[in-house]
C-alpha positions as CSV (number, residue, x, y, z in Angstrom):
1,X,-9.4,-33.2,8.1
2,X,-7.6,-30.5,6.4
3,X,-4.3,-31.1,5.8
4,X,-2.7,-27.8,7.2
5,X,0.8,-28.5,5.1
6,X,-0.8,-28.1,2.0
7,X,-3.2,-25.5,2.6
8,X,-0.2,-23.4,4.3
9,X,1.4,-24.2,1.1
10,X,-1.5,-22.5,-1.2
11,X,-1.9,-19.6,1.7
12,X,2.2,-19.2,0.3
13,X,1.7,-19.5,-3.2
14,X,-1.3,-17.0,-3.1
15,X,1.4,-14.2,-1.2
16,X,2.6,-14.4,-4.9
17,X,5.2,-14.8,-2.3
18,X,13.2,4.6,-1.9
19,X,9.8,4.8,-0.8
20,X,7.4,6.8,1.7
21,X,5.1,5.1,3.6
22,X,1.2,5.1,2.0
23,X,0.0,7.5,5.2
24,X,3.1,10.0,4.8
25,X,2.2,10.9,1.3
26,X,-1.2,10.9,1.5
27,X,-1.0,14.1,3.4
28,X,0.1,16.0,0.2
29,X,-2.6,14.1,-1.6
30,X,-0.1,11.8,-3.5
31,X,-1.5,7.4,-2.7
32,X,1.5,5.6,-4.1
33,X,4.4,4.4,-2.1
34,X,7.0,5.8,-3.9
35,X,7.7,9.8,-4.4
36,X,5.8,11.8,-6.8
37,X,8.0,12.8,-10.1
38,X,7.6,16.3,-11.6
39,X,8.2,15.1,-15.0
40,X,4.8,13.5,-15.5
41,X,1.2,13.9,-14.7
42,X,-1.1,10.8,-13.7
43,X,-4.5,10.6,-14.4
44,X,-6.8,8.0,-13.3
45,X,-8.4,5.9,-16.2
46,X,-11.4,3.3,-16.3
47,X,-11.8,0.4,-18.8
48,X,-13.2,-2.8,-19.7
49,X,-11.9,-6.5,-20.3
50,X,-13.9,-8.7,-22.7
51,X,-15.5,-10.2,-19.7
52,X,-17.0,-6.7,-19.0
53,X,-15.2,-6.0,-15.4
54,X,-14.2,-2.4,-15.1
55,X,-10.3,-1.9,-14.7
56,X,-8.9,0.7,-13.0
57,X,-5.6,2.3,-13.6
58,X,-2.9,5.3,-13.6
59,X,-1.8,6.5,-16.7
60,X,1.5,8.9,-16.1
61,X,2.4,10.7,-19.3
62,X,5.7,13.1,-19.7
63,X,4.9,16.4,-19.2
64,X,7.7,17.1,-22.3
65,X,4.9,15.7,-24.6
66,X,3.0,18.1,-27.2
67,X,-0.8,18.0,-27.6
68,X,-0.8,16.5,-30.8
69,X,2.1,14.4,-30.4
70,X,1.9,10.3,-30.8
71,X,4.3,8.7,-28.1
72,X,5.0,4.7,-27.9
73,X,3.0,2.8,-24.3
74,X,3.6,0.4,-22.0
75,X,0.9,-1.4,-20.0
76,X,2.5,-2.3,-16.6
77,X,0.8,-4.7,-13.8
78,X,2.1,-6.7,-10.7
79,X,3.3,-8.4,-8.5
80,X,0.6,-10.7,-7.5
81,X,-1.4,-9.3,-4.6
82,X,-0.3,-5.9,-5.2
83,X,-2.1,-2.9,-6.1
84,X,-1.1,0.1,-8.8
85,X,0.2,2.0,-6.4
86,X,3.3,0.0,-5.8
87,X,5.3,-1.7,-7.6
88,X,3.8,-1.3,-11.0
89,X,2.9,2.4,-10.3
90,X,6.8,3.4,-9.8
91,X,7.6,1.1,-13.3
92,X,5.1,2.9,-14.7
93,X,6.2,6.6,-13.6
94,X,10.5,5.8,-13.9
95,X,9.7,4.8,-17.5
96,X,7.0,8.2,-18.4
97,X,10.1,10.4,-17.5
98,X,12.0,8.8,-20.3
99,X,9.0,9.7,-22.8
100,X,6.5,7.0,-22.9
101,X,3.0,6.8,-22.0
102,X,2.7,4.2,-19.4
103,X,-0.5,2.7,-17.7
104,X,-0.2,1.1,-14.6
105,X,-3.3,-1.1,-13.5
106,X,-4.9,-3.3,-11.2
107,X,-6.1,-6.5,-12.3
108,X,-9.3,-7.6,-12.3
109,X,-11.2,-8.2,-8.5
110,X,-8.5,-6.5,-6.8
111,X,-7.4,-2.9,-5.7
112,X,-10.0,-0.5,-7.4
113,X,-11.1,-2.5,-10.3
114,X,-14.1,-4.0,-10.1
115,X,-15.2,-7.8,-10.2
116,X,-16.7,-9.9,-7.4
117,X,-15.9,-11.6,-5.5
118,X,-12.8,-9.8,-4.5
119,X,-9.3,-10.6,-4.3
120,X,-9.8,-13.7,-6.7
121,X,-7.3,-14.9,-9.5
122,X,-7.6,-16.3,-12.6
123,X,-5.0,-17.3,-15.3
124,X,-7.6,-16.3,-18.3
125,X,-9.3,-13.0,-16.8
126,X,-5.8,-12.2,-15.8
127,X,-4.1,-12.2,-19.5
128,X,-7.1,-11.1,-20.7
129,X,-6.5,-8.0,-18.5
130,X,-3.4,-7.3,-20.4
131,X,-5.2,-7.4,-23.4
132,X,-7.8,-4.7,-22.2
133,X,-4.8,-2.5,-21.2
134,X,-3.8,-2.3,-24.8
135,X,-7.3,-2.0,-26.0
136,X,-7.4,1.2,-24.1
137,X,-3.7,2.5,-25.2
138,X,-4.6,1.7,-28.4
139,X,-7.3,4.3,-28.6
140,X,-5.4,6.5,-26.1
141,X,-5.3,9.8,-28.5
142,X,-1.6,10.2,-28.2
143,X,-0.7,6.5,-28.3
144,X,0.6,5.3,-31.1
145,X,-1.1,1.7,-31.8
146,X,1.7,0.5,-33.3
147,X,3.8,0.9,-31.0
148,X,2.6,-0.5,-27.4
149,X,4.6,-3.1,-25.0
150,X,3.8,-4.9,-21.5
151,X,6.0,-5.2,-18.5
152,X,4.6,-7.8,-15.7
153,X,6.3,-8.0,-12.0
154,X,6.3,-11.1,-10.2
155,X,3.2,-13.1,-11.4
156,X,2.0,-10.8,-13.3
157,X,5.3,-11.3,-15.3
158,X,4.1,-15.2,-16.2
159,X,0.6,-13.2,-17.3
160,X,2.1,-10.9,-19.4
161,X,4.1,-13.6,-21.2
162,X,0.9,-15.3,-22.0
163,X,-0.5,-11.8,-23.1
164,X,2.2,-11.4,-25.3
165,X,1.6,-15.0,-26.8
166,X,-1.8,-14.8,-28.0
167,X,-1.8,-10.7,-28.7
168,X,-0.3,-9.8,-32.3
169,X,-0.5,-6.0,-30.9
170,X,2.1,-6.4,-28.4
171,X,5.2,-5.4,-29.7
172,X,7.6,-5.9,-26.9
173,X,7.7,-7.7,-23.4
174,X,9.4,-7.6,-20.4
175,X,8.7,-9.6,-17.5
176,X,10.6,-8.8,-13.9
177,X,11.3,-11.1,-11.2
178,X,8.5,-13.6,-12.7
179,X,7.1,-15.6,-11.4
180,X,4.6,-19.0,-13.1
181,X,1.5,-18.8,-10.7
182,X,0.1,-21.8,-12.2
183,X,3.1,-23.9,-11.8
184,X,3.6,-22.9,-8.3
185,X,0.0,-23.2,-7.4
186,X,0.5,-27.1,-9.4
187,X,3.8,-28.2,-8.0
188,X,4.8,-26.0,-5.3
189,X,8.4,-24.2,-5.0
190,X,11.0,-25.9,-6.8
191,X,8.2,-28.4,-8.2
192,X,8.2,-29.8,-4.6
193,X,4.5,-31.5,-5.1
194,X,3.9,-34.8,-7.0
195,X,0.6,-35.8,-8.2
196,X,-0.4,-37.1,-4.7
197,X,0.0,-34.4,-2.6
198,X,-1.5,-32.5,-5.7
199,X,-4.6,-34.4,-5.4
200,X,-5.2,-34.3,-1.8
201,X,-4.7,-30.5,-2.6
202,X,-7.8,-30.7,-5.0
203,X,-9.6,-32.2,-2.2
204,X,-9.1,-30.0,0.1
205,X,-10.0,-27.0,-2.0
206,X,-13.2,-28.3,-3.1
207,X,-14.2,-29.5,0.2
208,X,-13.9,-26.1,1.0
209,X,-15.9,-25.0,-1.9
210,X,-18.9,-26.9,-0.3
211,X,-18.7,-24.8,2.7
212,X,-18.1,-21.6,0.9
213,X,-21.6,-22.5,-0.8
214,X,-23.3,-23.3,2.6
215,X,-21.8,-20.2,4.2
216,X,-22.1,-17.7,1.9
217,X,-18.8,-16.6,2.1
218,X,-15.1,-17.1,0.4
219,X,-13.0,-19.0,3.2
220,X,-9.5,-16.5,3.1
221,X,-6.1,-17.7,2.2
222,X,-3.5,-17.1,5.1
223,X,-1.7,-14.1,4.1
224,X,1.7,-12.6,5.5
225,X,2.3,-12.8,9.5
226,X,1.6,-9.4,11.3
227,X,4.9,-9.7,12.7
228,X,8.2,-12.1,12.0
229,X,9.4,-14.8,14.6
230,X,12.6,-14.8,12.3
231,X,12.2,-18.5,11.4
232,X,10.4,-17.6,8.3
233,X,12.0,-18.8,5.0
234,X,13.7,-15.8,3.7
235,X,11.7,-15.1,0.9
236,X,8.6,-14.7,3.2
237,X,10.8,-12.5,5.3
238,X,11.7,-10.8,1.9
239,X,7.8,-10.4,1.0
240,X,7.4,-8.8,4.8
241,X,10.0,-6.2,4.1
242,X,8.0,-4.8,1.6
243,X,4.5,-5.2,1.9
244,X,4.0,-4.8,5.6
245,X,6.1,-1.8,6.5
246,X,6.6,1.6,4.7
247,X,8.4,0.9,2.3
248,X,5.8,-0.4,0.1
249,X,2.4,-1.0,2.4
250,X,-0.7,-0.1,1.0
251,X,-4.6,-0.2,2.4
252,X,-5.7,-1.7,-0.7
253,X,-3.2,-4.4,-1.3
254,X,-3.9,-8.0,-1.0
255,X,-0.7,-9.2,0.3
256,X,0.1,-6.0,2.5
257,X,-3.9,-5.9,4.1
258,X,-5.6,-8.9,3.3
259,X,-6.0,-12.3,1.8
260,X,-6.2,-14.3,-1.8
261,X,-9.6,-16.0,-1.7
262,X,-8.6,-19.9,-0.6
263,X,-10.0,-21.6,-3.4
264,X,-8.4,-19.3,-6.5
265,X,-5.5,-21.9,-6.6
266,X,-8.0,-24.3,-8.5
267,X,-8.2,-22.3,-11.2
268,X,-4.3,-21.8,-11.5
269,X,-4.2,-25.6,-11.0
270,X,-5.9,-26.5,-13.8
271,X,-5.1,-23.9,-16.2
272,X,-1.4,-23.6,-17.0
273,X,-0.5,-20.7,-18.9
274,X,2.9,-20.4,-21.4
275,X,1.7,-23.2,-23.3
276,X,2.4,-21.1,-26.5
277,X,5.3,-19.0,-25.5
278,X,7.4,-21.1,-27.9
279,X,5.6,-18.4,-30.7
280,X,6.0,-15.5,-29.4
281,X,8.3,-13.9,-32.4
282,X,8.3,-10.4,-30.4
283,X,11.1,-8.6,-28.6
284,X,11.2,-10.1,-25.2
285,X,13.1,-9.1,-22.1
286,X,13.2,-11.1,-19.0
287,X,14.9,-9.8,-15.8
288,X,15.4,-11.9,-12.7
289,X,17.4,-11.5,-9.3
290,X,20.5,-13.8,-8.9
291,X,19.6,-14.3,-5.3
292,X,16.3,-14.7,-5.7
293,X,14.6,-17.7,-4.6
294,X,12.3,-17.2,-7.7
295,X,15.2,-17.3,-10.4
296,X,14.1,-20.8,-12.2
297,X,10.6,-19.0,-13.5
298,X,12.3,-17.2,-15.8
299,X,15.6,-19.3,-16.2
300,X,12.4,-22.2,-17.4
301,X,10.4,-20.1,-19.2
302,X,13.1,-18.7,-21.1
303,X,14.3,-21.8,-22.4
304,X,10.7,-22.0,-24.3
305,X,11.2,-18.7,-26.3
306,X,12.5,-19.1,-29.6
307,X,14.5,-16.1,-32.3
308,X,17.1,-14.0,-31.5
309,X,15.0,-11.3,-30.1
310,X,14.8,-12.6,-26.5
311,X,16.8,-12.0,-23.9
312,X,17.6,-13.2,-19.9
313,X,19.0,-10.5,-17.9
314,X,20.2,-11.6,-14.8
315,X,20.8,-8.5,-11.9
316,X,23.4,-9.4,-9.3
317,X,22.9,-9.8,-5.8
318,X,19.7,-8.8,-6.6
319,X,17.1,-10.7,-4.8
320,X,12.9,-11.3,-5.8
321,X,11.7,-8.7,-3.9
322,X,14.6,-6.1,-4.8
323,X,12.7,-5.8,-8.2
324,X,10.0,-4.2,-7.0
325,X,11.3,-1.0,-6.2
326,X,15.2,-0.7,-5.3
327,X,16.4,1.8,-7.9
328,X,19.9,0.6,-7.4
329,X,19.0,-2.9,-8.9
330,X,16.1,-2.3,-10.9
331,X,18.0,-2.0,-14.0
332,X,15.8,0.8,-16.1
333,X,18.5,1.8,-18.2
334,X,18.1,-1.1,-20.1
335,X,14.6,-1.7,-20.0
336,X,14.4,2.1,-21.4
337,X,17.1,0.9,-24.3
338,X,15.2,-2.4,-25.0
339,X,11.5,-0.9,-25.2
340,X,13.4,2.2,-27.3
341,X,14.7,-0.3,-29.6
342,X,11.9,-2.3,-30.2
343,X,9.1,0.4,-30.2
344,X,9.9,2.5,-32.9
């Protein structure tokens, strides 16, 4: 029998657990949940990862820029489960109003890329996704190659800290309010699972795997509640706040209308990722919430990054989910400064 503790625990884990709301600003033809800028344009790009899946994403670029001009770029993706039209998309436009090309994408099998079956993660094809994001700014006619960075929210900020470990062409990182998907998904919050639990874990996911196969169908995570009972853990209330009202809700997004595939935990299991962070000899920045319930991610990985190039910036009162798109916290002054400093 399936032990509903534990698989409530992965249903979490796969959550990745001043806007206007998706439907408002569709009526003026703009799908993001954040306000349009009149400093940049967006158009929507298409390219390939080395495992061939089509990626989808938005590149914004300043309208200040000159045909022939060369700018520095910053590929931009996350938080788990969301799509490029939150989060990452108002990253991506704050920081092509202060002159650089941005690109914000979704990952592979979620939100308009393609790859099937959907809503499935992977700590590989999800680096790797990174990596495609630079191969395309890196031909990008008014990119200069030598001069590209990453930013990563939430999970996608442990992914783009593997990115940056194994790609030479990454010049500077910044991760916000990351999070380690395959620690989490291994050990559960605060490392709360012991080899045990982890185990009857694994058997419960592959179980399911067998009945997957005989079904012909991906058995679906639990995702957010529709509504709160308010005896929720905060940080699920937190996730709620954003992903299921208008503030940041979006039709395409796992986390605000949908569900992780159950069995992509195994993967991010078995797989841990920052193995190598230790040689990363790049600019980093890494930018957490004091409040946040997610803090020791980056406090962790931190401690693995070695030279006097890295940084921890921790934003007061600031909780995880604050990151995502409260201006008044996010703090892009210095993300502007650090990626100004270290692409040039």
């Amino acid at each position: 029998m399936i032990n509903k503790v534990l698989i409530l625990l992965v249903s979490l884990i796969l959550i990745g657990v001043t806007s206007m709301s998706e439907a408002k600003n569709k009526d003026n033809g703009w799908d993001k949940v954040f306000l349009k800028s009149n400093k940049v344009s967006v158009q929507k790009v298409k390219f390939n990862n080395r495992f061939g899946i089509t990626l989808v994403g938005d590149l914004y670029i300043p309208k200040t820029m000159k045909s022939n001009e060369k700018l520095p770029a910053i590929a931009i993706s996350g938080p788990f489960g969301a799509v490029k039209e939150q989060a990452s998309g108002l990253y991506a436009q704050t920081l092509a109003q202060s002159g650089f090309i941005t690109l914000a994408f979704d990952p592979s099998y979620t939100g308009e890329s393609k790859g099937k079956p959907r809503n499935v993660a992977s700590p590989d094809i999800n680096t790797e996704d990174f990596s495609a994001a630079v191969d395309f700014l890196s031909n990008y006619k008014n990119v200069d190659s030598d001069k590209i960075g990453i930013l990563g929210i939430c999970g996608f900020g442990g992914f783009a800290l593997n990115a940056a470990a194994i790609d030479t062409r990454i010049k500077a990182t910044v991760t916000s309010t990351m999070y380690d998907m395959t620690r989490v998904s291994a050990y559960g919050y605060n490392d709360s699972i012991d080899e045990n639990a982890r185990f009857e874990l694994k058997k419960q996911l592959n179980n399911q795997r067998t009945i997957d196969f005989k079904e012909k169908k991906y058995a679906k995570a639990n995702g957010l509640p529709e509504k709160l009972t308010g005896e929720e853990p905060q940080f699920v209330a937190d996730y709620w706040g954003y992903y299921k009202t208008e503030r940041g809700f979006h039709s395409r997004s796992i986390n605000s209308n949908g569900n992780w595939n159950l069995t992509s935990a195994l993967s991010l299991i078995n797989q841990p990722i920052l193995n190598y962070a230790d040689e990363i000899n790049t600019p980093v920045l890494m930018i957490h919430g004091q409040k946040a319930h997610s803090k020791y991610f980056s406090q962790d990985a931190f401690k693995k990054l070695k030279g006097e190039n890295k940084e921890l910036y921790i934003v007061e009162n600031a909780n995880h989910v604050d990151l995502y798109d409260n201006l008044e916290k996010i703090p892009f002054d210095k993300i502007e400064a650090f990626y100004r400093e270290n692409l040039k």
